[in-house]
C-alpha positions in Angstrom: -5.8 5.9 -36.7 -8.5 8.1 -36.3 -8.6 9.5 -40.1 -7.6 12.7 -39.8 -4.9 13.3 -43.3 -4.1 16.8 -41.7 -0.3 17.8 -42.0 -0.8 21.8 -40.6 -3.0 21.2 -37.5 -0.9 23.9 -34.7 -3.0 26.4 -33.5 -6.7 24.7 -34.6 -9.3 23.7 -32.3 -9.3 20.4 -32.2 -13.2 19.8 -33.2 -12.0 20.9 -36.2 -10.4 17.4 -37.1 -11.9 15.2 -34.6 -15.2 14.3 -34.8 -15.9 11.6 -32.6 -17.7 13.0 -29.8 -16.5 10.2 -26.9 -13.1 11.4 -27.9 -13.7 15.1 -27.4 -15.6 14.4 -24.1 -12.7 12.4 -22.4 -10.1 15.7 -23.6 -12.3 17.9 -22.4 -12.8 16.0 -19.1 -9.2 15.8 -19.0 -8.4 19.7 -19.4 -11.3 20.4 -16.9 -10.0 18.3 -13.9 -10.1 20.5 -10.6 -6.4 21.0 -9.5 -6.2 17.8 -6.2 -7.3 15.8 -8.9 -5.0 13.9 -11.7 -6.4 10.9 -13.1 -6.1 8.6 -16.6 -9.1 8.5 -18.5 -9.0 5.6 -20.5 -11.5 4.0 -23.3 -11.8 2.4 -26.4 -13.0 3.4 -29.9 -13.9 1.5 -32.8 -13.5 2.9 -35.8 -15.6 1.3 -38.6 -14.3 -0.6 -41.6 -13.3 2.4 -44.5 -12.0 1.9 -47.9 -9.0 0.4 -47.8 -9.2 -0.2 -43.8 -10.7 -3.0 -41.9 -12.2 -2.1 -38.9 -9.9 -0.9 -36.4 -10.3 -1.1 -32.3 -8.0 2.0 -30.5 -7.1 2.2 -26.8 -7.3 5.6 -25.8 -5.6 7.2 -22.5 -5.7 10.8 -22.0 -4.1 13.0 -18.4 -4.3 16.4 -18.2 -1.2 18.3 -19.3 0.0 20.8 -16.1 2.7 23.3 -15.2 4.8 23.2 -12.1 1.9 24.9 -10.4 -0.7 22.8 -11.1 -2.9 24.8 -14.0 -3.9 22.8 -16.6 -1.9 23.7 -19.9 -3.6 20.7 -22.3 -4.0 16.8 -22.1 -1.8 14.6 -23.7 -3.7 11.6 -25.2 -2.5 8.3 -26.9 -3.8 6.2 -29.4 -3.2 2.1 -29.0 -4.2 0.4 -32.0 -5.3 -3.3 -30.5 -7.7 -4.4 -32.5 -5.2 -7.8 -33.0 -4.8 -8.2 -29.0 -9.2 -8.2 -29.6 -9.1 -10.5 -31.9 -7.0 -12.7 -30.1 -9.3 -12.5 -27.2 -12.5 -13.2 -29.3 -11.3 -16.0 -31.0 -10.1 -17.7 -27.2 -13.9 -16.8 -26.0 -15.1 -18.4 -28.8 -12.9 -21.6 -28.4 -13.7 -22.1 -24.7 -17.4 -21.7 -25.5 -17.5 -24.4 -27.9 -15.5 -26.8 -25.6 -17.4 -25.9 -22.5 -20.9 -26.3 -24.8 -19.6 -29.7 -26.4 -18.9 -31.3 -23.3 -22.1 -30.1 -21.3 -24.4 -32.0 -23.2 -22.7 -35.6 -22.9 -21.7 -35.0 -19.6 -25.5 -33.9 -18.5 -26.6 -37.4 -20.2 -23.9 -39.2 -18.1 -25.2 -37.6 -14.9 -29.1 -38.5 -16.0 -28.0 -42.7 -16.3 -26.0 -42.1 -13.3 -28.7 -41.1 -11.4 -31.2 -43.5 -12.8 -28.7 -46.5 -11.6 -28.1 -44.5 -8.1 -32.6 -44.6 -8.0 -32.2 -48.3 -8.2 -33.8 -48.6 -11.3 -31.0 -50.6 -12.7 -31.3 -52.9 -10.0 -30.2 -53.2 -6.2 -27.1 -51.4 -5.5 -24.8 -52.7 -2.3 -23.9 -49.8 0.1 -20.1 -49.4 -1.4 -21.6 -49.2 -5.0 -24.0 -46.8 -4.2 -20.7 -44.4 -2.3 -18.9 -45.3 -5.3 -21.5 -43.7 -8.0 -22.3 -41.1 -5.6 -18.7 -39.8 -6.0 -18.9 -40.4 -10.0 -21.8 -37.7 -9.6 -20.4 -35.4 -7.8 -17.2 -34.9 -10.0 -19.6 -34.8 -12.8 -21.5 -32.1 -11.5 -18.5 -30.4 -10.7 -17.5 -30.7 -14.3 -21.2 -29.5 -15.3 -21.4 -26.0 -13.6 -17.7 -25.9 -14.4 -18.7 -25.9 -18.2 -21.8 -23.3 -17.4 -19.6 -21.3 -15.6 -17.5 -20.9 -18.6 -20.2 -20.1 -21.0 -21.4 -17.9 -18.8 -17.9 -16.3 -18.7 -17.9 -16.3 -22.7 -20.8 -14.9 -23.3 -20.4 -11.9 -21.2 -17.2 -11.7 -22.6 -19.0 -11.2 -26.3 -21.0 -8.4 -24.8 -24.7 -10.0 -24.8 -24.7 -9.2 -20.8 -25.5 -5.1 -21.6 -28.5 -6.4 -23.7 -32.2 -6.2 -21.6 -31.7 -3.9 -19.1 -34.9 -3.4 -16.9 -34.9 -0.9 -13.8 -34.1 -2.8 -11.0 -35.2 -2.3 -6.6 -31.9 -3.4 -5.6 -33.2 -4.5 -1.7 -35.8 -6.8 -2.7 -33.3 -8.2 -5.0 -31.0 -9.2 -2.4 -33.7 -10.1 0.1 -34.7 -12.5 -2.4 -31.0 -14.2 -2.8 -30.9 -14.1 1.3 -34.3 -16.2 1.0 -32.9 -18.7 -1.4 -29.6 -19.5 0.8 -31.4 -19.1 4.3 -31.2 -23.0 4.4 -27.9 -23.5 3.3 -26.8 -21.0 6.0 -28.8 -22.8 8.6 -27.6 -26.0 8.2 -23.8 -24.9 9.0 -25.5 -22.6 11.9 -24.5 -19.7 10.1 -26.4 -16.5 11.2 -27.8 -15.1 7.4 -28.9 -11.5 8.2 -30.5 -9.2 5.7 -29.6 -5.6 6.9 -32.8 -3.0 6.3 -31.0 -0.7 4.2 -31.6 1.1 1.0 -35.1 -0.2 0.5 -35.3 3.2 -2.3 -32.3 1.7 -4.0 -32.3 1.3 -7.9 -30.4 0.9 -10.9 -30.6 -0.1 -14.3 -29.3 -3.9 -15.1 -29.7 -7.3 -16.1 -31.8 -8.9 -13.5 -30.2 -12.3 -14.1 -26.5 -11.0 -14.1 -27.1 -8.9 -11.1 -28.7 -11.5 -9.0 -26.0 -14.0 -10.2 -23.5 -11.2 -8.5 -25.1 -11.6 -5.3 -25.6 -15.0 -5.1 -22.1 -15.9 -6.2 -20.9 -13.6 -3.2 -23.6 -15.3 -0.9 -22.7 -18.6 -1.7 -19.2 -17.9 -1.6 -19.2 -16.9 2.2 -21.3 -19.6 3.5 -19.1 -22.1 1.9 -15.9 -19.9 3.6 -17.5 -19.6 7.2 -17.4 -21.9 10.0 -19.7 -23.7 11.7 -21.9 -20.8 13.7 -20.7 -17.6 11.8 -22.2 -14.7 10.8 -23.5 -12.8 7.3 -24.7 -9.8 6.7 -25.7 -8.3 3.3 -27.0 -4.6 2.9 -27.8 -2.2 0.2 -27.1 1.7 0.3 -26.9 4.6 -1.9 -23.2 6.7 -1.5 -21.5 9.7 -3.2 -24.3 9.0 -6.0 -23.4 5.1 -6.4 -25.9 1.7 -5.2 -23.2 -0.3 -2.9 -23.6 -3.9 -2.4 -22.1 -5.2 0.4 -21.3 -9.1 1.8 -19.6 -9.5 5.2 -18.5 -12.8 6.9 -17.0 -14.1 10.1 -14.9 -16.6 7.8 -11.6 -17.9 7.2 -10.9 -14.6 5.7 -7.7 -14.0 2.6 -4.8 -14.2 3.1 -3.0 -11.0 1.9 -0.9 -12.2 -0.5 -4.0 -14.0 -2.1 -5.8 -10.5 -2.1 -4.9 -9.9 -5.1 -5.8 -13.1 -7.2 -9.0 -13.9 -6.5 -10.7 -12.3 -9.5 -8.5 -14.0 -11.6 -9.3 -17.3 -13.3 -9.6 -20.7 -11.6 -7.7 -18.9 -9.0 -8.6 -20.3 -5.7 -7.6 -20.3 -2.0 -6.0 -22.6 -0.6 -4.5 -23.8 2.5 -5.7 -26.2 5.9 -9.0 -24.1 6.4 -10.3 -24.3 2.8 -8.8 -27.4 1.3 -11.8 -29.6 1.8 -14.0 -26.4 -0.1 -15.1 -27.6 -3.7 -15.4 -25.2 -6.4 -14.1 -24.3 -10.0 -12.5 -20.5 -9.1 -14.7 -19.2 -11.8 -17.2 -17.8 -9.6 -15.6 -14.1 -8.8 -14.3 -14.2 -12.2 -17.8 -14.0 -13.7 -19.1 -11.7 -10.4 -15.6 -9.1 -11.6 -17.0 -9.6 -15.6 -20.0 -8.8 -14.6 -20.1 -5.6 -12.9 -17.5 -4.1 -14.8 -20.2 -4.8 -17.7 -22.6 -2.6 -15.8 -19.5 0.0 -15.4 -19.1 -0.9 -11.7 -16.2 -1.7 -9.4 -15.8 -4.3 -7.1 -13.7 -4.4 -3.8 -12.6 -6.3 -0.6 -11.5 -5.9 2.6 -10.1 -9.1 4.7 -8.2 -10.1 7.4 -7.0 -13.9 7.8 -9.3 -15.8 10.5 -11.8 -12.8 10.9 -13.5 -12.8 7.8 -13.7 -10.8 4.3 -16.4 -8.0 3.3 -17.2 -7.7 -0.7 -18.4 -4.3 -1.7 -19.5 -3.5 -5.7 -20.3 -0.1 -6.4 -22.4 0.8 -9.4 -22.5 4.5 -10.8 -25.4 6.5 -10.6 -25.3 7.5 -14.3 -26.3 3.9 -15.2 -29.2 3.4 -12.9 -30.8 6.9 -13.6 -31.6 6.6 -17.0 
């Protein structure tokens, strides 16, 4: 898999027939893990298209190799060759980019004449018509950011989310997403509190992407708090990480549900949040995203007392 046609290889460094220097770097991490600490290092590794060989896509784990005392003997690493499972996944981006593109388009020209008929431009419209096409528009709305919410997914997906990176002041980027949903919060009575934290925060990201994190998380807990709740959103610097944090007074997750709702169209649902519209995309693309940016996102809830979002980006990618 990685090209090397030794057959007598005992005994020899191993920079001697591997070249790649990720590779070497996650062994060496590996044999150099301090003794309370035993973790997988995983990543992948293309190797480019050689004679006779297409291009090939490895899955690499490697764990440090210990005795019964805990020193550290070696690593053991292993090779996964899924450049087919890649594929696969490529060529199901690409589909549900097409269809979500192909639809958008008619379905934004259906919403334009709707709209024109709903202005009474068409001519006069009796109180039942006009709660009739008002519904039409909704659902086709609905459809609409369903469909950018899937190109969205695809294209980071495809990778063009780690392109234009700019250094980014991670307070004023949230103050500016409180801002924007300040009058949405109001109008349920929902108390929307910036906290002043981090002010000196920064990291390096994709201004767009990162502000789409916060206001998807925004968004998601004013839709998911009662009438007269509370949200607070904060920045800080930890353990040399930017946190973001969102925490609501809402309906809060069930535990069971915990686990889901990064996944796909996956959405909760029971007497509270029924009513709620949305196309369970939304923490899909928040997950895609900060895993883009090599960062990890978390929650903590508790059923009827609310939910708290925290995404952690590494240090390494904001101090470059």
């Amino acid at each position: 898999m990685i090209g090397c046609r030794k057959t007598s290889v005992i005994g020899h460094d191993i920079s001697e027939f591997i070249q790649e220097p990720g590779l070497l770097d996650m062994i060496e991490k590996a044999i150099h893990q301090p003794e309370d600490t035993f973790a997988e290092i995983t990543d992948e590794l293309i190797m480019p298209a050689a004679k006779g060989r297409e291009e090939m896509i490895i899955g690499i784990r490697c764990i440090p190799f210990r005795d019964r005392l805990s020193r550290n003997l070696g690593s053991v690493t292993v090779f996964h060759d899924i450049t087919a499972l890649k594929k696969i996944d490529q060529m199901k981006s690409d589909f549900v980019s097409m269809v979500a593109h192909e639809i958008k388009s008619p379905l934004n020209s259906v919403l334009m004449q709707l709209n024109v008929v709903l202005d009474g431009l068409a001519g006069e419209l009796t109180e039942k018509q006009t709660e009739i096409l008002n519904r039409i528009s909704d659902r086709i709305t609905s459809l609409t950011v369903l469909s950018t919410e899937l190109l969205d997914l695809s294209k980071i997906e495809s990778g063009l989310i780690n392109q234009d990176r700019e250094d980014l002041n991670v307070y004023e980027l949230i103050r500016d997403q409180v801002i924007s949903y300040r009058e949405t919060a109001d109008a349920k009575s929902i108390r929307l509190v910036l906290k002043e934290t981090g002010k000196g925060a920064r990291m390096m990201g994709n201004r767009v992407n990162i502000e789409e994190v916060v206001s998807n998380l925004i968004s998601n807990a004013v839709r998911y708090s009662p009438n007269g709740g509370k949200i607070e959103v904060w920045a800080h610097e930890k353990d040399n990480c930017v946190v973001i944090q969102v925490s609501d007074t809402g309906f809060g997750i069930p535990a069971a549900d915990q686990e889901h709702i990064f996944d796909r169209f996956f959405r909760v649902k029971n007497e509270k949040t029924r009513y709620i519209t949305g196309t369970g995309l939304g923490l899909a693309i928040v997950k895609s995203i900060v895993e883009a940016h090599h960062g990890a996102i978390e929650v903590e809830s508790t059923e009827g007392k609310g939910s708290c979002f925290k995404v952690v980006f590494p240090k390494s990618e904001y101090q470059i």
